[in-house]
PDB file of N, CA, C and O in Angstrom:
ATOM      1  N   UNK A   1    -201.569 105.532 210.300  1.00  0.00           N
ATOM      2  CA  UNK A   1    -201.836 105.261 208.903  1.00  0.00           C
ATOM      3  C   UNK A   1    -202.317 103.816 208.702  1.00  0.00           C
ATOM      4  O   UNK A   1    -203.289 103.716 207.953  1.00  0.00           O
ATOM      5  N   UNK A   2    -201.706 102.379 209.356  1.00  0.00           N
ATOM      6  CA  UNK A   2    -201.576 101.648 208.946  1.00  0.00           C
ATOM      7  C   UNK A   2    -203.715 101.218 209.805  1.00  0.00           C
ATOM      8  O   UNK A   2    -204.503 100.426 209.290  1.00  0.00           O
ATOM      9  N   UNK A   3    -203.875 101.709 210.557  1.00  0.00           N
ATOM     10  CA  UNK A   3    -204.957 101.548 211.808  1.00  0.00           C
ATOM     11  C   UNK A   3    -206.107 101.997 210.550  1.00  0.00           C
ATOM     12  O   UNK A   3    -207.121 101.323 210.366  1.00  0.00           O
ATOM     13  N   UNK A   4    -205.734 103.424 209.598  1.00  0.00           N
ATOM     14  CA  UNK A   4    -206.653 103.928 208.696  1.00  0.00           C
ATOM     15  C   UNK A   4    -207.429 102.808 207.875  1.00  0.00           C
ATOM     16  O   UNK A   4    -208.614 102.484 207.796  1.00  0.00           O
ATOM     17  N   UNK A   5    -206.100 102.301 207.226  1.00  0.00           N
ATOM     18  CA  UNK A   5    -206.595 101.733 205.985  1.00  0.00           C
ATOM     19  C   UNK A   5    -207.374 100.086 206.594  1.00  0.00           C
ATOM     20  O   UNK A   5    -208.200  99.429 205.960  1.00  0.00           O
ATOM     21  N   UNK A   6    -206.788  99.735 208.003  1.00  0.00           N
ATOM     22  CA  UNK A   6    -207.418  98.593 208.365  1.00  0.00           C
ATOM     23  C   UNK A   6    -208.843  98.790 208.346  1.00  0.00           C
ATOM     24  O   UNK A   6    -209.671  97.922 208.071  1.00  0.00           O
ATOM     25  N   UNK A   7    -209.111 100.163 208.701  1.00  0.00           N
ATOM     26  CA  UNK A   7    -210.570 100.473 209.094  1.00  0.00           C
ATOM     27  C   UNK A   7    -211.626 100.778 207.837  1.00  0.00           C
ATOM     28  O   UNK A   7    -212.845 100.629 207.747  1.00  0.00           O
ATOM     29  N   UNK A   8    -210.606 101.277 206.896  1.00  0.00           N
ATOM     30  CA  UNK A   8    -210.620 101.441 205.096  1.00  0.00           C
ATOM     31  C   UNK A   8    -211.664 100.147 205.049  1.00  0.00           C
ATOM     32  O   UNK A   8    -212.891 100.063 204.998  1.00  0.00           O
ATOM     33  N   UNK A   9    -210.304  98.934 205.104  1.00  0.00           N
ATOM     34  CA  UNK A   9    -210.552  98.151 204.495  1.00  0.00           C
ATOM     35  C   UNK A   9    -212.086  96.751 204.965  1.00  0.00           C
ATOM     36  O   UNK A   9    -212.750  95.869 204.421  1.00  0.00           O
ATOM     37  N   UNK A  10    -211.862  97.605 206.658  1.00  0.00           N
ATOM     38  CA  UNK A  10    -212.947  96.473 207.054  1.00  0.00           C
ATOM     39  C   UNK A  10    -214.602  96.852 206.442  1.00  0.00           C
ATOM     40  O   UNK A  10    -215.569  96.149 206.148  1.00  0.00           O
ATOM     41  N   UNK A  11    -214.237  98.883 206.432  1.00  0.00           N
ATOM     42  CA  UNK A  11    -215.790  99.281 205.813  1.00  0.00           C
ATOM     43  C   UNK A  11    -216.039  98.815 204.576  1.00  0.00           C
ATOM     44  O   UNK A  11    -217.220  98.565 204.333  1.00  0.00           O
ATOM     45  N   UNK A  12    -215.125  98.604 203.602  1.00  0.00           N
ATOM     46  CA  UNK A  12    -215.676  98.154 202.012  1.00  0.00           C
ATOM     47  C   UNK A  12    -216.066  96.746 202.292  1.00  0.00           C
ATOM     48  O   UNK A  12    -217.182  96.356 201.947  1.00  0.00           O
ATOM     49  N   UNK A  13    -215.156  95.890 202.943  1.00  0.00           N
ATOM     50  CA  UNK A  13    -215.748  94.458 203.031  1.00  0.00           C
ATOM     51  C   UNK A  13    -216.967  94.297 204.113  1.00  0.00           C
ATOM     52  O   UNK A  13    -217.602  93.252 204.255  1.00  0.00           O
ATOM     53  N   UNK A  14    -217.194  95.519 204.864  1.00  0.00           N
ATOM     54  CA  UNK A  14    -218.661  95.337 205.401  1.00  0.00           C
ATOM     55  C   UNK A  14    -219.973  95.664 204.307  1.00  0.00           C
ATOM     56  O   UNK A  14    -221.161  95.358 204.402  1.00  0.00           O
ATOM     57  N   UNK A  15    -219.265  96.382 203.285  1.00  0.00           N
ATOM     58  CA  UNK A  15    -220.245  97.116 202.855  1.00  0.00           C
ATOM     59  C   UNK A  15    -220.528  96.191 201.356  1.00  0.00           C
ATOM     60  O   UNK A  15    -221.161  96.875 200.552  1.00  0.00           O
ATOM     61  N   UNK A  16    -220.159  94.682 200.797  1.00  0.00           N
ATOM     62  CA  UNK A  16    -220.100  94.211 200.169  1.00  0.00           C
ATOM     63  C   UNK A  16    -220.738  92.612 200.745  1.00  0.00           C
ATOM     64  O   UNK A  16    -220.468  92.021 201.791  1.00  0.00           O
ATOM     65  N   UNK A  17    -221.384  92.333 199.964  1.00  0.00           N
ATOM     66  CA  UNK A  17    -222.244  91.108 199.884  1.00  0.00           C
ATOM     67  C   UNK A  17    -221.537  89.432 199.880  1.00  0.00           C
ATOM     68  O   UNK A  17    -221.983  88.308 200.112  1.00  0.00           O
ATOM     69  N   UNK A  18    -220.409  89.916 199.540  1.00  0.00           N
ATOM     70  CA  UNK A  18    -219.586  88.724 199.244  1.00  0.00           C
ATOM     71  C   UNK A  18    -219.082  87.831 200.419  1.00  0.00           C
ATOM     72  O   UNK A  18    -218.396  86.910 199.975  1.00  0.00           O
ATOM     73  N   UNK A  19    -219.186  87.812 201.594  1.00  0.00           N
ATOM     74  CA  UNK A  19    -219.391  86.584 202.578  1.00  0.00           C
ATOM     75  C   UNK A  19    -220.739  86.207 202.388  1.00  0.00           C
ATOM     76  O   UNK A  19    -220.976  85.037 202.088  1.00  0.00           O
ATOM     77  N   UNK A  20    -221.955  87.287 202.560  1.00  0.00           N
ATOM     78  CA  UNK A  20    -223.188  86.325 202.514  1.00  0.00           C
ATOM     79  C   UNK A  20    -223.079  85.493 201.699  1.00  0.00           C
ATOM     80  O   UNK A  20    -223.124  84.337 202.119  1.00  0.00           O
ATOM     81  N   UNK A  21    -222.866  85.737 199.988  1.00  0.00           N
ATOM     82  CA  UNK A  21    -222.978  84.359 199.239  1.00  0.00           C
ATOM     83  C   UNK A  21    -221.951  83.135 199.422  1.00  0.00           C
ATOM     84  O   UNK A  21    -222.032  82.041 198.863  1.00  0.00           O
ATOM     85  N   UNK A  22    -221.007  83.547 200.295  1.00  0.00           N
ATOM     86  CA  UNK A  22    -219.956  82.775 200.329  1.00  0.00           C
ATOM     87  C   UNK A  22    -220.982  81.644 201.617  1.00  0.00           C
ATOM     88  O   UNK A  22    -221.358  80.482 201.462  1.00  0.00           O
ATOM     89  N   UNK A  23    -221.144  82.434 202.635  1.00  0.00           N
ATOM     90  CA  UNK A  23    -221.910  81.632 203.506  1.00  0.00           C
ATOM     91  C   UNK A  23    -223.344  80.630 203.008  1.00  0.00           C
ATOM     92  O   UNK A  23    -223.680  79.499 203.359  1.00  0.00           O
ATOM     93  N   UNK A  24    -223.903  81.505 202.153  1.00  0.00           N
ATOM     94  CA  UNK A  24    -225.024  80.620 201.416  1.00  0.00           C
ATOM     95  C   UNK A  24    -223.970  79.516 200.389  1.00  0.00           C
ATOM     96  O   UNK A  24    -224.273  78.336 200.563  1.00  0.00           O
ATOM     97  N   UNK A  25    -223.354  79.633 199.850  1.00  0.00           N
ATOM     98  CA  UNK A  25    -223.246  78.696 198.733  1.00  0.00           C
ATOM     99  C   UNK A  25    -222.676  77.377 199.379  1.00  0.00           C
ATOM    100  O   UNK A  25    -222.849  76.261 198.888  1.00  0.00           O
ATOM    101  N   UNK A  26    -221.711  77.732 200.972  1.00  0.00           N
ATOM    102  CA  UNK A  26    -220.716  77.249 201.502  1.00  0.00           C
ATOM    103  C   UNK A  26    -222.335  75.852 202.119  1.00  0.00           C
ATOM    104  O   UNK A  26    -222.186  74.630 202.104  1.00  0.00           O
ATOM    105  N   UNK A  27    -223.571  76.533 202.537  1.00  0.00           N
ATOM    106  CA  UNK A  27    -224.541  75.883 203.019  1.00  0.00           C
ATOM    107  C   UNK A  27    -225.458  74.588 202.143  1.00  0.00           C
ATOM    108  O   UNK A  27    -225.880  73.450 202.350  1.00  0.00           O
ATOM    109  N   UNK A  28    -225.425  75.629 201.054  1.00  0.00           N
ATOM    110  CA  UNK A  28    -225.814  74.681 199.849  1.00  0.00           C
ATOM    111  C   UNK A  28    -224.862  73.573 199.056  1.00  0.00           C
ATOM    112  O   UNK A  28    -225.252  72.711 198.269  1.00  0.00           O
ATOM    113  N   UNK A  29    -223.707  73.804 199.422  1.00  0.00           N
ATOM    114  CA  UNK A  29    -222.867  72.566 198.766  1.00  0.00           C
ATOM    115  C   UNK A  29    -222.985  71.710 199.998  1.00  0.00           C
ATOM    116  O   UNK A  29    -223.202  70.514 199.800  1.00  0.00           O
ATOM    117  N   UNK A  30    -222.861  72.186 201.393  1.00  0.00           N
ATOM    118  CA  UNK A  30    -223.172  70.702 202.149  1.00  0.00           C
ATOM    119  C   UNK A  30    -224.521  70.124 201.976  1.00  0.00           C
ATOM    120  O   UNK A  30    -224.756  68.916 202.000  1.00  0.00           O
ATOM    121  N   UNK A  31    -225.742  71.436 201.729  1.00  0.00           N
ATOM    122  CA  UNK A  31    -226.807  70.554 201.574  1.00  0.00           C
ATOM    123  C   UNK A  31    -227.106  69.342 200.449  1.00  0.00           C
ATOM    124  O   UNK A  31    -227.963  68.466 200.575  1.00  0.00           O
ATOM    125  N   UNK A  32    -226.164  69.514 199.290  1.00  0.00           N
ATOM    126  CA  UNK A  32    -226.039  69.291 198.142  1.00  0.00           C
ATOM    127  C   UNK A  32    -225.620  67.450 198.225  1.00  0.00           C
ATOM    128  O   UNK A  32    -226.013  66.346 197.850  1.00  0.00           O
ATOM    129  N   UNK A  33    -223.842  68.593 199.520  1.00  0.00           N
ATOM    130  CA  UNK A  33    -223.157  66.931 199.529  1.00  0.00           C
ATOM    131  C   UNK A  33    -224.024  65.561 200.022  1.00  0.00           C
ATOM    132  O   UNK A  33    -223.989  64.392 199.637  1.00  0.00           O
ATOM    133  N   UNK A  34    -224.912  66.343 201.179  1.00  0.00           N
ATOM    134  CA  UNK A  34    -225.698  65.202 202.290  1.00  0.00           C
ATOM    135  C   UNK A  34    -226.612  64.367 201.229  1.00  0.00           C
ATOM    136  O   UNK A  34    -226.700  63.162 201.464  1.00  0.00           O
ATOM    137  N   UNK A  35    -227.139  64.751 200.357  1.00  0.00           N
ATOM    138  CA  UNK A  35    -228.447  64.304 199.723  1.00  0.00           C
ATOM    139  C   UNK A  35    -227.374  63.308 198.632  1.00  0.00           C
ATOM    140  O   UNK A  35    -227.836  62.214 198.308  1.00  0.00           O
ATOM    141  N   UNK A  36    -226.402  63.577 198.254  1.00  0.00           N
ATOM    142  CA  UNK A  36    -225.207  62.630 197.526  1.00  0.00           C
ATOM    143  C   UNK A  36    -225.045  61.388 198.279  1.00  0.00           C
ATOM    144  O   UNK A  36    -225.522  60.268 198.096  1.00  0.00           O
ATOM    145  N   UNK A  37    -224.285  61.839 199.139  1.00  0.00           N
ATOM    146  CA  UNK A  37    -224.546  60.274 200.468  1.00  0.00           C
ATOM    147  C   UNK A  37    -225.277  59.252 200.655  1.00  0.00           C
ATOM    148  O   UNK A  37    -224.941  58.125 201.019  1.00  0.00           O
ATOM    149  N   UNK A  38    -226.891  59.901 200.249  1.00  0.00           N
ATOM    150  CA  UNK A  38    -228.285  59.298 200.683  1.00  0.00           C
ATOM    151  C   UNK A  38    -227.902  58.519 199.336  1.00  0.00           C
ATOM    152  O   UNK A  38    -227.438  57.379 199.330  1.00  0.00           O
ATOM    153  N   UNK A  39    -228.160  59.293 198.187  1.00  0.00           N
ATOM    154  CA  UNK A  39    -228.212  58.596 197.113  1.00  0.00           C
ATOM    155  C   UNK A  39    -226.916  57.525 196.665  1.00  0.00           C
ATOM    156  O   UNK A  39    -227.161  56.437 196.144  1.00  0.00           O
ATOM    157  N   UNK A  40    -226.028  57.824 196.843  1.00  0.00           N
ATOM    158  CA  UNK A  40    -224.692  56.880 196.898  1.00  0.00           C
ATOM    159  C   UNK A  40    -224.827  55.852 197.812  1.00  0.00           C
ATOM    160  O   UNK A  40    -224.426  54.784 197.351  1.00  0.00           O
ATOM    161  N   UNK A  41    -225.317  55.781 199.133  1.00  0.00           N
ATOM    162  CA  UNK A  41    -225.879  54.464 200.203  1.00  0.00           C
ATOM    163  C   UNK A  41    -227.288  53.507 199.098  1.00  0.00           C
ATOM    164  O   UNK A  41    -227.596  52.323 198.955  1.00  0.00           O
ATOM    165  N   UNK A  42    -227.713  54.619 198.625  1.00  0.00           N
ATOM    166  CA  UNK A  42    -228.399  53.265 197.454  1.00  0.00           C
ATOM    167  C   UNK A  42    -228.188  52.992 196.160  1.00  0.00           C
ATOM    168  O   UNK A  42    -228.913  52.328 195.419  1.00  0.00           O
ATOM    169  N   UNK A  43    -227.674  53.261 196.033  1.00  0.00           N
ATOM    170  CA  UNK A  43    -227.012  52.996 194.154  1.00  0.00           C
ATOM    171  C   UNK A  43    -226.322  51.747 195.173  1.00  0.00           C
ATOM    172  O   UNK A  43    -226.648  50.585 194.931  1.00  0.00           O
ATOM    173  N   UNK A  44    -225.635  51.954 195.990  1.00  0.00           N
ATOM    174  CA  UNK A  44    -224.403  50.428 196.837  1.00  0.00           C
ATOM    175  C   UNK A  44    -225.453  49.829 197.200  1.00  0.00           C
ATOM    176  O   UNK A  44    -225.423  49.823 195.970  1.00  0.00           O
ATOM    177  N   UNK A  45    -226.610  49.170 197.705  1.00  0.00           N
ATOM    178  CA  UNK A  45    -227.863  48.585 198.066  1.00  0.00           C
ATOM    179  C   UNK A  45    -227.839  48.031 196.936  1.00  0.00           C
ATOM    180  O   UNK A  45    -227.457  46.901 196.632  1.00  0.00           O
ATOM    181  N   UNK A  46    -228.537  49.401 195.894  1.00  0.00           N
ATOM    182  CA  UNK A  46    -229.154  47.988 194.768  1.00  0.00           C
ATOM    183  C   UNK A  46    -227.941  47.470 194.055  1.00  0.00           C
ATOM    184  O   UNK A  46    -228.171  46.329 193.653  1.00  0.00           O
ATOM    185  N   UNK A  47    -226.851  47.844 193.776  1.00  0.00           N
ATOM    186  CA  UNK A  47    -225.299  46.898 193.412  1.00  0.00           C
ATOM    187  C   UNK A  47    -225.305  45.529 193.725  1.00  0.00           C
ATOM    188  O   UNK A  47    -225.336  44.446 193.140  1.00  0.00           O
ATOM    189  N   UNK A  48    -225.256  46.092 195.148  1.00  0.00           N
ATOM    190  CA  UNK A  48    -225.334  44.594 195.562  1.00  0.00           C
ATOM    191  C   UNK A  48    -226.178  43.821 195.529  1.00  0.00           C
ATOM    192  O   UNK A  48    -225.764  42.678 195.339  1.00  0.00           O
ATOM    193  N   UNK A  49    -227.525  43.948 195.662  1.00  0.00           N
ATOM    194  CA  UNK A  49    -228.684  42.799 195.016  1.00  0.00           C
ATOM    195  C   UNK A  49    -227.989  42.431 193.940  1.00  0.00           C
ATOM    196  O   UNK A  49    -227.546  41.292 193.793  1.00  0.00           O
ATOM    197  N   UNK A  50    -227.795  43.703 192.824  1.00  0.00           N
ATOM    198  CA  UNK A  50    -228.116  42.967 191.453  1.00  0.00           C
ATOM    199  C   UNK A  50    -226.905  41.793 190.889  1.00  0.00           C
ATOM    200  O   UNK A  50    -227.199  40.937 190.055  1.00  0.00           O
ATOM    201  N   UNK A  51    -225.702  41.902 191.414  1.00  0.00           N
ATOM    202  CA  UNK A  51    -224.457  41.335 192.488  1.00  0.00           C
ATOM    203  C   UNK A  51    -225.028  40.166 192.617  1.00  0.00           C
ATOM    204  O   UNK A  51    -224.478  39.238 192.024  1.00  0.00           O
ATOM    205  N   UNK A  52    -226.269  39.872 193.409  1.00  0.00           N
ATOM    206  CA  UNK A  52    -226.342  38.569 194.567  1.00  0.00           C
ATOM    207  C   UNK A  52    -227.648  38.004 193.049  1.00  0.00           C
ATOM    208  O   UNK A  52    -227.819  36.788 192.967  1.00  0.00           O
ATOM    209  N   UNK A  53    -228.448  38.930 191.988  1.00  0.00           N
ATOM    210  CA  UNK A  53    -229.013  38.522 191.423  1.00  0.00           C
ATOM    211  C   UNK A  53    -228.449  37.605 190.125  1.00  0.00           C
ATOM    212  O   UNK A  53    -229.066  36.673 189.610  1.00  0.00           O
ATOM    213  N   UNK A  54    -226.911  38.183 189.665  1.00  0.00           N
ATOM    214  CA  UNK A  54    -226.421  37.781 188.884  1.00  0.00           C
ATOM    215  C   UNK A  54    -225.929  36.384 189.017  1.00  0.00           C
ATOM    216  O   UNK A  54    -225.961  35.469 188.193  1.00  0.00           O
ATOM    217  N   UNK A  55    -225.503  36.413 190.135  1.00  0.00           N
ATOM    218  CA  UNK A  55    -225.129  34.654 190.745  1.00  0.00           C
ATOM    219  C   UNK A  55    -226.004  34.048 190.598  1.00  0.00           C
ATOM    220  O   UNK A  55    -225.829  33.111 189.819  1.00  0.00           O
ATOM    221  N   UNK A  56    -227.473  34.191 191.239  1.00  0.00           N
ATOM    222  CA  UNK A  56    -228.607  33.315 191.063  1.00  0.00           C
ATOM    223  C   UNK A  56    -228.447  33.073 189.340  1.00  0.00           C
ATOM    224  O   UNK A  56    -228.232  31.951 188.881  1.00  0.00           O
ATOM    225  N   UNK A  57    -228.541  33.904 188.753  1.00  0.00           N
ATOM    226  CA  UNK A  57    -228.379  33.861 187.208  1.00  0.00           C
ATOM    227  C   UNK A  57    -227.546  32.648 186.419  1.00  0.00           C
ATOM    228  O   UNK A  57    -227.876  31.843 185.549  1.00  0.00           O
ATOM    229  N   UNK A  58    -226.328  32.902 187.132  1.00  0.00           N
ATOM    230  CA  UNK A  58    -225.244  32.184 186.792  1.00  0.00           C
ATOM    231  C   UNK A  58    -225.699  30.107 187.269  1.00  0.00           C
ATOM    232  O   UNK A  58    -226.044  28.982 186.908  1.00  0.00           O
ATOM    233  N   UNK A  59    -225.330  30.958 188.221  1.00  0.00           N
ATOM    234  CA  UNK A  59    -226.002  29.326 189.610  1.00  0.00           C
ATOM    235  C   UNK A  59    -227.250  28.563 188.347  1.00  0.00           C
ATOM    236  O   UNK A  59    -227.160  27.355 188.128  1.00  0.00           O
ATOM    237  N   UNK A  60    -228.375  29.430 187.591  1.00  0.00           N
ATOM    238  CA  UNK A  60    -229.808  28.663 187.237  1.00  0.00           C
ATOM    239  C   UNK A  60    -229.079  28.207 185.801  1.00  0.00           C
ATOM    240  O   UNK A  60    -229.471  27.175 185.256  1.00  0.00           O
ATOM    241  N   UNK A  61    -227.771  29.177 185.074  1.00  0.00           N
ATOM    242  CA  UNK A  61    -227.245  28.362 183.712  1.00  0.00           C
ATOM    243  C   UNK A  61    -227.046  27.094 183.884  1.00  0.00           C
ATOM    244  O   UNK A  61    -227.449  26.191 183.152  1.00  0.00           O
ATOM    245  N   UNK A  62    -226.056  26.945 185.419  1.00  0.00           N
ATOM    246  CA  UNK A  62    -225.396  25.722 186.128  1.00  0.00           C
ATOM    247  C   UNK A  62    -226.329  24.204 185.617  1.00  0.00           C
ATOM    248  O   UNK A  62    -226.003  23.205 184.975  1.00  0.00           O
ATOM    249  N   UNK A  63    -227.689  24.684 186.316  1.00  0.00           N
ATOM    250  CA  UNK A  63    -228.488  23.915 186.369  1.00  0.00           C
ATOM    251  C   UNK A  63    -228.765  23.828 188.027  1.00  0.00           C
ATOM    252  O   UNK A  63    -229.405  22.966 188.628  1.00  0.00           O
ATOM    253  N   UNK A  64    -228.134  24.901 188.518  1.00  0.00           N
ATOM    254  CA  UNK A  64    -228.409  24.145 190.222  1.00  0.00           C
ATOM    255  C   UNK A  64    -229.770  24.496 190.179  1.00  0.00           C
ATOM    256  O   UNK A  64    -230.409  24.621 189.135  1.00  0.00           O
ATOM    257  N   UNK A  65    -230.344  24.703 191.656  1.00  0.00           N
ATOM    258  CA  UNK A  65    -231.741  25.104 192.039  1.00  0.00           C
ATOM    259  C   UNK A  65    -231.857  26.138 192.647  1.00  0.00           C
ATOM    260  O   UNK A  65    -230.927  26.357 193.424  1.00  0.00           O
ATOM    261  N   UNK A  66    -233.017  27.241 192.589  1.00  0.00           N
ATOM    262  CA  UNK A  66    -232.866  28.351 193.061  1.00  0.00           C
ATOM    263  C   UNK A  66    -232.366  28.440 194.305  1.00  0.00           C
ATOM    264  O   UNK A  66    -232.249  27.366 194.895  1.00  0.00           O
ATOM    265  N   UNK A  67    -231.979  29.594 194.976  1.00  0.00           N
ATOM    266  CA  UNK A  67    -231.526  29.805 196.502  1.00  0.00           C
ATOM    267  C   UNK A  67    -232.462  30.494 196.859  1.00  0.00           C
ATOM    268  O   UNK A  67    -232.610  30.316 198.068  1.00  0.00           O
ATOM    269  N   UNK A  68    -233.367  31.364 196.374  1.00  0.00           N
ATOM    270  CA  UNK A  68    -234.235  32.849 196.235  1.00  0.00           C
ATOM    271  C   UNK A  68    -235.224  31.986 197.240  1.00  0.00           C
ATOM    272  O   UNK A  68    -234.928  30.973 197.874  1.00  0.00           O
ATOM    273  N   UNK A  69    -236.444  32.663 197.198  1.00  0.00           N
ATOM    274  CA  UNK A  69    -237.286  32.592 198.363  1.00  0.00           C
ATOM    275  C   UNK A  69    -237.835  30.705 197.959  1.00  0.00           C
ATOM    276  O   UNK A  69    -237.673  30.027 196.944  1.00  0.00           O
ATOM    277  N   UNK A  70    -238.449  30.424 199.184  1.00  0.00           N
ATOM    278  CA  UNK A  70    -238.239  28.538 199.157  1.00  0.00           C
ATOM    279  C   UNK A  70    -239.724  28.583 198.576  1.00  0.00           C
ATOM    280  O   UNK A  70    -240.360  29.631 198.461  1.00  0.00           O
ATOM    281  N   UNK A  71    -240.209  27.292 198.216  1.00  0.00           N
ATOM    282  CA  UNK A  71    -241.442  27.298 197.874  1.00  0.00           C
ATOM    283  C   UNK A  71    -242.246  26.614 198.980  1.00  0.00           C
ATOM    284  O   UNK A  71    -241.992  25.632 199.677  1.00  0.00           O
ATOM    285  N   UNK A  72    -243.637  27.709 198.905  1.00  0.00           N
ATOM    286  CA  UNK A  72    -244.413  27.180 200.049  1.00  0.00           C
ATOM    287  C   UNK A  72    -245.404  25.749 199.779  1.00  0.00           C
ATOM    288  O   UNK A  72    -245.731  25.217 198.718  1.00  0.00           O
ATOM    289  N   UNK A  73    -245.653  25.463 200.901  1.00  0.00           N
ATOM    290  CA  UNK A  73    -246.054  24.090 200.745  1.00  0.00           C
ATOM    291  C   UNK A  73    -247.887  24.178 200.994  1.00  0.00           C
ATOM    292  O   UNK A  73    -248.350  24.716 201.999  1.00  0.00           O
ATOM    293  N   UNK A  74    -248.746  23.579 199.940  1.00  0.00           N
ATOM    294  CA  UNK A  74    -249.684  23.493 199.742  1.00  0.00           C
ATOM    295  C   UNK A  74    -250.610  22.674 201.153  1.00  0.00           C
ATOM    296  O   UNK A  74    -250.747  21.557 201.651  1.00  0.00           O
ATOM    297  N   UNK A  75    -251.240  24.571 201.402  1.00  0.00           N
ATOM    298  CA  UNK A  75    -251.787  23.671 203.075  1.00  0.00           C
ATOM    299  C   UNK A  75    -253.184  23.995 202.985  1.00  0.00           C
ATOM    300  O   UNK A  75    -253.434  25.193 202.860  1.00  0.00           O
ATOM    301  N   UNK A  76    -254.317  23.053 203.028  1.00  0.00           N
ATOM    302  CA  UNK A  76    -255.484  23.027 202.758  1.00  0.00           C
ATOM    303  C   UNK A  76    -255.785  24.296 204.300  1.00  0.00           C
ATOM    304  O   UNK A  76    -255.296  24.329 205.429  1.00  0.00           O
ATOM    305  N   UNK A  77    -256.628  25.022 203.711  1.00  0.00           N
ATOM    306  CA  UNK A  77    -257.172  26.139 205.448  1.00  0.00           C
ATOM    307  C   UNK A  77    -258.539  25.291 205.282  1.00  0.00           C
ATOM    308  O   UNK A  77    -258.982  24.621 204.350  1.00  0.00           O
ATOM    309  N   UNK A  78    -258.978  25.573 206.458  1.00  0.00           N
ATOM    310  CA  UNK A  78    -259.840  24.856 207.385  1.00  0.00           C
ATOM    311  C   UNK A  78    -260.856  26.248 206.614  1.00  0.00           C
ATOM    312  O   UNK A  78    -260.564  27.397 206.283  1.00  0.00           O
ATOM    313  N   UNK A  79    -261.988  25.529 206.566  1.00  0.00           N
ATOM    314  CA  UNK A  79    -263.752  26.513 205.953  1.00  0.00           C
ATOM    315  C   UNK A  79    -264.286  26.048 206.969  1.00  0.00           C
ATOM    316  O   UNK A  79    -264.146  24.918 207.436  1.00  0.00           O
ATOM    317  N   UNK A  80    -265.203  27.290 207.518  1.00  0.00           N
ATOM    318  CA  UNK A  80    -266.135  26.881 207.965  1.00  0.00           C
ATOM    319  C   UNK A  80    -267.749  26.677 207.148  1.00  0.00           C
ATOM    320  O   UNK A  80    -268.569  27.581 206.987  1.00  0.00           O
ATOM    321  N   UNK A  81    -267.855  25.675 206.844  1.00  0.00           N
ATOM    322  CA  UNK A  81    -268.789  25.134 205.933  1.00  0.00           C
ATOM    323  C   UNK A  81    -270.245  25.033 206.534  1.00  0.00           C
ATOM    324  O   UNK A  81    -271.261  25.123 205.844  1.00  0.00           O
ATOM    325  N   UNK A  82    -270.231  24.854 207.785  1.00  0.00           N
ATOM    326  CA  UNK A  82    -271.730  24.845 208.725  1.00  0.00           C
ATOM    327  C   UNK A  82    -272.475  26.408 209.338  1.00  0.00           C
ATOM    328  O   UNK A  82    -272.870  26.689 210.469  1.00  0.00           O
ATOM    329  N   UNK A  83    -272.455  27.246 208.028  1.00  0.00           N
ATOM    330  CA  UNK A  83    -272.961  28.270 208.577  1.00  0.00           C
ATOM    331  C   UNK A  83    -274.520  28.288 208.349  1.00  0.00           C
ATOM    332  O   UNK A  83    -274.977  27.449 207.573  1.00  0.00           O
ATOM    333  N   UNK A  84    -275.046  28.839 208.729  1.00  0.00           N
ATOM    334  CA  UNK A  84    -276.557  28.935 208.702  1.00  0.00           C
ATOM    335  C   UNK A  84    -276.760  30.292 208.073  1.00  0.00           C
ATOM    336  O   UNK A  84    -276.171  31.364 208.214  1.00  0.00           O
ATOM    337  N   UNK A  85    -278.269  29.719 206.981  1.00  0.00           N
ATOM    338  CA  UNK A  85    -278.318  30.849 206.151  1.00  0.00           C
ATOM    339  C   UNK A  85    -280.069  31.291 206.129  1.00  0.00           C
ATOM    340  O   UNK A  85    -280.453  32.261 205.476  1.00  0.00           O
TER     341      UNK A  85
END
């Protein structure tokens, strides 16, 4: 009896759809989670710039001087001026 209904019970749950979606949905929430990750590793990226931008902010009320990129220094380039025309 008890062998029947095991066999009962494995044909209705063969004969029902409900692992496939379990297996698809189970696929799509990790695909879901991974692409979260990606996006959560940059939302923390730009944090922190805007973090390191706010200091500069603070630092330029101060009166200090920028830290940000240095200023380049005015370098005459060489022309070649003796071309023939």
């Amino acid at each position: 009896m008890k062998s029947y209904f095991k066999r009962l019970w494995n044909a209705i749950w063969d004969s029902t759809d409900i692992d496939e979606k379990a297996e698809a949905a189970l696929k799509e929430a990790k695909s879901r989670i991974k692409e979260m990750k990606k996006e959560l590793a940059d939302v923390k990226k730009a944090a922190k710039n805007t973090v390191a931008q706010a200091k500069d902010v603070i630092d330029a009320a101060k009166g200090n001087k920028r830290r940000g990129k240095k200023p380049t220094k005015n370098k005459k380039t060489k022309t070649n001026n003796k071309t023939k025309k």
